[in-house]
C-alpha positions in Angstrom: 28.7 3.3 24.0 25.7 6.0 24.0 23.3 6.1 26.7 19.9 5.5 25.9 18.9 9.0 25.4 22.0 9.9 23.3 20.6 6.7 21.1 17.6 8.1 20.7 18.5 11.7 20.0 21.0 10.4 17.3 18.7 7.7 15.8 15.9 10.4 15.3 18.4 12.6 13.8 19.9 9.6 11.0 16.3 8.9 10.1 15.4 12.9 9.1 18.8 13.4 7.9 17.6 10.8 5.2 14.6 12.4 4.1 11.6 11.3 6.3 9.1 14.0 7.4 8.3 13.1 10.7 9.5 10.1 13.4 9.3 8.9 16.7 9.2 6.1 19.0 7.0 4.0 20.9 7.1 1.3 23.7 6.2 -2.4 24.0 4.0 -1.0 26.9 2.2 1.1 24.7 1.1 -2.5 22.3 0.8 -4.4 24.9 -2.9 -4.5 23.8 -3.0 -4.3 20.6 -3.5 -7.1 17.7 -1.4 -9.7 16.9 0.6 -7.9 14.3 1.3 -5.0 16.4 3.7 -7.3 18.7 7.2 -6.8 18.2 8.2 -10.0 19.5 7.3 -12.0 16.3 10.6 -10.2 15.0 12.9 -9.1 18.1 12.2 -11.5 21.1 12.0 -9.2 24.2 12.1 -5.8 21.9 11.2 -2.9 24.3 11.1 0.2 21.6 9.7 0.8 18.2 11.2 3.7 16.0 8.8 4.8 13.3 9.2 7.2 10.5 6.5 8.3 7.8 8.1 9.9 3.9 5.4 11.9 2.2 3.7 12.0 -1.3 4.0 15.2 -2.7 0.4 17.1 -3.6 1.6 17.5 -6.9 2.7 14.0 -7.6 -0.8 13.0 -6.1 -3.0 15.7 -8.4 -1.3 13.9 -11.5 -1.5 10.6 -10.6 -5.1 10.9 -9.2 -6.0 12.7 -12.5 -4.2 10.6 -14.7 -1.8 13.2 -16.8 0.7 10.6 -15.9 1.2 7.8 -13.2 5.4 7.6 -13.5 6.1 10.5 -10.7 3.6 8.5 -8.5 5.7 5.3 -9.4 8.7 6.8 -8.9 7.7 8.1 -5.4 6.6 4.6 -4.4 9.8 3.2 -4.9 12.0 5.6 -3.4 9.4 5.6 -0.8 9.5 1.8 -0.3 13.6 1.5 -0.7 14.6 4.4 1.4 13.0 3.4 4.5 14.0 0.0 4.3 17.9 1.4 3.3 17.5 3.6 6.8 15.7 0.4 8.7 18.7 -1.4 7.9 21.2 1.9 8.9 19.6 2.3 12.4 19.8 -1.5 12.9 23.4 -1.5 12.6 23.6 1.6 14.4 22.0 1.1 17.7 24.0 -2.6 17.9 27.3 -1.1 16.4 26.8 2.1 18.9 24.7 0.2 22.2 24.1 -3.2 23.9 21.0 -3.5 22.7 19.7 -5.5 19.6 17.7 -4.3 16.8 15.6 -5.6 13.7 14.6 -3.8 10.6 10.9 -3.7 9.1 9.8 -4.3 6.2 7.8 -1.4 4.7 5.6 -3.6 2.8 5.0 -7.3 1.6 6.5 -8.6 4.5 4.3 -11.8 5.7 4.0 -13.9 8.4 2.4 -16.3 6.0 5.2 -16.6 3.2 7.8 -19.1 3.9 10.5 -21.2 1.9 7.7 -23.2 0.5 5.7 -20.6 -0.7 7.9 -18.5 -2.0 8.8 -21.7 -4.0 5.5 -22.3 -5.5 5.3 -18.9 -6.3 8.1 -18.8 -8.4 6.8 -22.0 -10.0 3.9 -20.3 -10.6 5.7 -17.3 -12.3 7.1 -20.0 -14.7 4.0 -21.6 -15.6 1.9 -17.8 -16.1 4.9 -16.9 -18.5 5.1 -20.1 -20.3 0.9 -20.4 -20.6 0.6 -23.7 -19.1 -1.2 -25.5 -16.2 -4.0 -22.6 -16.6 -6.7 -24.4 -14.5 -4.7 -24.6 -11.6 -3.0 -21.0 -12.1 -6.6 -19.8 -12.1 -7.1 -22.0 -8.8 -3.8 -20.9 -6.9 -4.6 -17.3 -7.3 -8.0 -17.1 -6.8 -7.2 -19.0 -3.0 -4.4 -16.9 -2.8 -6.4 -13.4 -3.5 -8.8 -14.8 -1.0 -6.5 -14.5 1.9 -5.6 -11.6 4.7 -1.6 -11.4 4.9 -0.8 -10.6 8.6 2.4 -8.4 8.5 5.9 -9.4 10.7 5.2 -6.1 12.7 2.5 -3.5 11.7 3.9 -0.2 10.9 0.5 1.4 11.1 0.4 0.1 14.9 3.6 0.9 15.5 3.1 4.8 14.2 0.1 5.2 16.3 2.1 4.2 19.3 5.2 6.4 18.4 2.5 9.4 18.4 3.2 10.0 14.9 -0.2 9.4 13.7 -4.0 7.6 14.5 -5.7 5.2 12.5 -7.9 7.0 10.0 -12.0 5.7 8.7 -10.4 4.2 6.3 -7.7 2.0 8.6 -4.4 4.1 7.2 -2.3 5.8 9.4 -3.1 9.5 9.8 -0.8 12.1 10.3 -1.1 15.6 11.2 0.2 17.4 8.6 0.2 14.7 5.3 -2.8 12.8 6.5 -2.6 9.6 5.4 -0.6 10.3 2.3 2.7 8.5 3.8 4.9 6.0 3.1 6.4 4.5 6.8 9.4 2.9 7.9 10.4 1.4 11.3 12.9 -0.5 13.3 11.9 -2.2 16.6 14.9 -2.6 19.2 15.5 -3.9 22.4 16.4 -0.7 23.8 13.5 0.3 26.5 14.2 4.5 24.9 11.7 6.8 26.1 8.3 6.7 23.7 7.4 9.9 22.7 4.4 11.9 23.0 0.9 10.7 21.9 -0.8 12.2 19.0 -4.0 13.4 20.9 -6.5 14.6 18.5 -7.0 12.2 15.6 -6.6 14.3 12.1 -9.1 12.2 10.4 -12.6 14.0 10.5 -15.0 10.8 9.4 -15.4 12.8 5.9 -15.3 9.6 4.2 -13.3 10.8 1.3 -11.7 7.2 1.4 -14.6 5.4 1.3 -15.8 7.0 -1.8 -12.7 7.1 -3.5 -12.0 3.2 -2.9 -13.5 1.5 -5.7 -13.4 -2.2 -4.4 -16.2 -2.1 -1.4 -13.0 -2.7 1.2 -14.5 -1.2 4.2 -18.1 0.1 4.9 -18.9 3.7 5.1 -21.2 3.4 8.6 -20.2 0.2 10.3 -16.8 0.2 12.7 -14.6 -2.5 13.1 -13.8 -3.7 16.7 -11.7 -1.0 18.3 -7.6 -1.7 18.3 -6.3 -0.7 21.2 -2.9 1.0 21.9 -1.6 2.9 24.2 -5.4 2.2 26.0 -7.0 4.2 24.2 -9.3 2.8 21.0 -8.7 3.3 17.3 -11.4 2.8 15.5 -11.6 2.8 11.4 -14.2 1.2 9.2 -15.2 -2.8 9.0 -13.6 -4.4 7.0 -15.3 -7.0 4.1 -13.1 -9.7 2.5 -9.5 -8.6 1.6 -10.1 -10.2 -1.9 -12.1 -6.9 -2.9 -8.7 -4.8 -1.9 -6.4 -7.6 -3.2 -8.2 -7.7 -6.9 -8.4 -3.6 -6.5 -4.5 -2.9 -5.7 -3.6 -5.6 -7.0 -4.6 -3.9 -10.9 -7.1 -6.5 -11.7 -10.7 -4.5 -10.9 -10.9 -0.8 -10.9 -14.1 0.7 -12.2 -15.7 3.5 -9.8 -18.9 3.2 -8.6 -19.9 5.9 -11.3 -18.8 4.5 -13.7 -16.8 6.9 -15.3 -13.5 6.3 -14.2 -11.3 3.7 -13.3 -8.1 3.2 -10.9 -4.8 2.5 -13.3 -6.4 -0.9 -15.0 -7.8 -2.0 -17.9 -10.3 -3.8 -16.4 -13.5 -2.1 -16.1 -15.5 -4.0 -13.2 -16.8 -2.7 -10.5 -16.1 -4.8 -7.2 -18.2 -2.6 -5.3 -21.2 -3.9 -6.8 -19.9 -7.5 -6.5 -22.2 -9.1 -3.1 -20.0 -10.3 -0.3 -21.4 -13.9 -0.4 -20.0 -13.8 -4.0 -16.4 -12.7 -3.7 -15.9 -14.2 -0.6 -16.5 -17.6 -2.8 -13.9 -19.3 -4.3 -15.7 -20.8 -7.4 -16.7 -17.3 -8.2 -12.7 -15.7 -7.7 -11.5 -18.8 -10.1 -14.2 -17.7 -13.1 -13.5 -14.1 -12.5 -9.2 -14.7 -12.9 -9.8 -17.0 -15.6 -11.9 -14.5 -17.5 -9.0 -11.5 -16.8 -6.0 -14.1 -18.0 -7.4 -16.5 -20.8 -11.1 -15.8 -21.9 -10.6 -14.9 -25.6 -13.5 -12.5 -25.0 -11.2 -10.2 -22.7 -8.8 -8.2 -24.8 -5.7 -10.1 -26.1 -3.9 -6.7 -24.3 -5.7 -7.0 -21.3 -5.0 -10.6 -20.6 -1.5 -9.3 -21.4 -1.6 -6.6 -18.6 -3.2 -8.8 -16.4 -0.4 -11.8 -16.2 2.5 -8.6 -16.6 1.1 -6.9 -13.0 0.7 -10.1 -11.3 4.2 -11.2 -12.1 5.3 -7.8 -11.2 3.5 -8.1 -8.0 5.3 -11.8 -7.1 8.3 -10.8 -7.7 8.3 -7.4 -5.9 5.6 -8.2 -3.4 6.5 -11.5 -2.4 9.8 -12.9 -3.4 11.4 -9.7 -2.7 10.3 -7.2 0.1 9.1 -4.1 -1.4 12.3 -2.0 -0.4 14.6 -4.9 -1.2 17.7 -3.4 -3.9 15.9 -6.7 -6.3 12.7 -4.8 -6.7 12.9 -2.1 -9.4 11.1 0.8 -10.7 9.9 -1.4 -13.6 8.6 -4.1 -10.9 7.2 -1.2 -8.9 3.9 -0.8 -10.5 0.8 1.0 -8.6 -2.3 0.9 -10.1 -5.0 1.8 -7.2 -4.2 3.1 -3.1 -6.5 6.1 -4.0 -7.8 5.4 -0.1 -4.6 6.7 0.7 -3.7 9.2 -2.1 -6.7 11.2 -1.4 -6.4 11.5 2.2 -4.3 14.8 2.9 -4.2 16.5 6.0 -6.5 19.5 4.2 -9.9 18.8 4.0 -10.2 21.1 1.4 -7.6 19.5 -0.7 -9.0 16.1 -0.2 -12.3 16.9 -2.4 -9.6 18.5 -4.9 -8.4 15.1 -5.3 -11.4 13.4 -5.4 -13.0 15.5 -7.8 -9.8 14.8 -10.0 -10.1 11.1 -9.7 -13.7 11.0 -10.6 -12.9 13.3 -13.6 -9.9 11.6 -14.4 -11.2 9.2 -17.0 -10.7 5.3 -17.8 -7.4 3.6 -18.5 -7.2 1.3 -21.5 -4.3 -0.7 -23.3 -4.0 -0.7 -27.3 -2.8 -3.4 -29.2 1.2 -2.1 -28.6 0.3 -2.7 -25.3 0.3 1.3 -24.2 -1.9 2.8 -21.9 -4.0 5.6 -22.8 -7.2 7.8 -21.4 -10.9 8.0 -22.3 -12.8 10.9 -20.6 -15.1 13.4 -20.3 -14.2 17.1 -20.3 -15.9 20.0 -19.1 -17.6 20.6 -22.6 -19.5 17.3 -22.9 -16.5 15.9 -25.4 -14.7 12.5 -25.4 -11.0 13.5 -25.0 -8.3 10.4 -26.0 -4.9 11.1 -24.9 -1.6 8.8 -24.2 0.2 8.7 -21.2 4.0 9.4 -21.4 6.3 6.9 -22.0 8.9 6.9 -19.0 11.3 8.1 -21.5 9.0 11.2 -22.1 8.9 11.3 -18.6 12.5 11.5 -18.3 12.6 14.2 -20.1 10.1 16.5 -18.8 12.7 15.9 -15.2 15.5 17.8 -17.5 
């Protein structure tokens, strides 16, 4: 059996072997304070340690996806980024019971909730049956409007936990933010039983308050002034931006709203509204949630195509967000399909290179479907002229890899 600092030496070592950029690990001690979803208990009764890991997103995958030449390298990314970690989760598990005494649970990396039982995984796969068949539409339209309405607490936050291994801080926009990626990260964890030594703090916070997020983000999510109630871990605060209802970021990422407030581009969605000019009081209201998803999935005045793309993501998003955990072997790349995270994808570690992406967001045009149900670009160029262009296929894709 290895000691505890032989367990940590060799976990850290399995984790980088595998491809993550950065790891370490932090102590129940250390979350002692902080919200609900930052206590390891929920998963591990007693667990002592935390072992967090961040996978980056490559500035070229980002300048293309951002810009919209082509979204499959950013998909592609995503799902190695969402399978990996939870393939190495699973290897350190084993490992540290296998190799020590101590116990030891895997994280999920995403769409892992507190919330979503037996039963509600059950009626969401009734509900898959009844969007693919076209029936019961009222009360489709009424499930996911309550269910877009709700915050999803996860089984154990990897953002907390990353901030407590000292691998990042909580940026403006609430992401994790590491030193040399920013917030452009994918993360993976295992908490543990084993009471290792936590590493170092990250002292200085990388995130400058340039709210690059804040502009980018075309939902209204968080405010650009206004701070949420400090988190506290390690006793010392985080603070990022307050948050309005999760709806606005559930429609958003979810590919069902993604016009930018100037109106010139769009996240990867057909659907040109603009959430950030939707008031609180409204979005926060049921009534209003139902008439907006029953205009996206069966008003004949939204595209036949639309209405199309609209039921296809959300299915997508059932069966690889909540049915199967986002690194589970289940989900696929054709289930694994982003459309919005631009908070995120914008936020590198180089200031500089942060406007670069934003600049190439706003530029990057608006998304459409035709009637064979391919996507393709509107958008200004440099000259004044409407440029029209299709994406690639992920068979043209493919090729370009060769």
């Amino acid at each position: 059996m290895l000691d505890l600092d032989e367990l940590k030496t060799k976990v850290k070592q399995i984790v980088l072997d595998r491809g993550a950029k950065i790891v370490g690990v932090g102590s129940r001690e250390r979350l002692k304070d902080a919200p609900e979803s930052g206590k390891m208990d929920y998963l591990l009764p007693n667990a002592q340690s935390c072992i967090i890991w961040a996978h980056d997103i490559p500035i070229e995958v980002l300048k293309k996806y951002l810009s919209k030449k082509e979204r499959w390298s950013y998909r592609e990314n995503l799902w190695h980024s969402y399978r990996d970690p939870w393939d190495i989760a699973i290897e350190i598990a084993k490992y540290i019971e296998n190799n020590s005494k101590f116990k030891a649970k895997p994280v999920i990396p995403n769409a892992g909730y507190r919330s979503v039982g037996r039963r509600q995984k059950l009626l969401f796969r009734v509900g898959k049956l009844l969007i693919r068949a076209g029936l019961a539409k009222r009360t489709v339209t009424k499930v996911v409007a309550k269910a877009l309405g709700s915050t999803q607490r996860p089984e154990f936050s990897l953002r907390y936990g990353g901030v407590a291994a000292g691998i990042g801080r909580l940026g403006w926009s609430g992401n994790l933010m590491t030193k040399d990626y920013g917030s452009a990260v994918y993360l993976g964890g295992v908490i543990t039983s084993a009471p290792m030594e936590p590493d170092p703090l990250l002292e200085e916070n990388p995130c400058n308050k340039c709210r690059m997020c804040w502009r980018a983000c075309p939902t209204g999510l968080f405010e650009n002034e206004e701070a949420e109630e400090p988190v506290i871990i390690a006793g010392r605060q985080e603070i990022y931006a307050k948050r309005n209802a999760y709806a606005r970021c559930n429609l958003g990422c979810g590919g069902m709203a993604g016009l930018g407030a100037e109106k010139n581009w769009t996240t990867w969605t057909p659907d040109h509204d603009c959430l950030k000019e939707v008031p609180e009081e409204k979005i926060t209201d049921e009534e209003w949630r139902r008439d907006y998803i029953w205009k996206i999935f069966y008003d004949k005045e939204t595209s036949e195509m639309q209405r199309k793309w609209n039921k296809e993501i959300l299915l997508d998003f059932i069966e690889a967000g909540i049915l199967n955990n986002a690194g589970h072997p289940k989900r696929t790349l054709e289930h694994t399909h982003p459309t919005c995270g631009v908070c995120q994808a914008v936020c590198v570690a180089d200031p500089k290179e942060r406007r670069e992406l934003f600049n190439l967001l706003k530029n990057g045009g608006m998304m459409f479907v035709d009637e064979d149900f391919r996507e393709y670009i509107k958008r200004i160029d440099e000259n004044g002229k409407e440029v029209i262009y299709y994406t690639p296929s992920f068979k043209e894709y493919e090729k370009t890899k060769t």
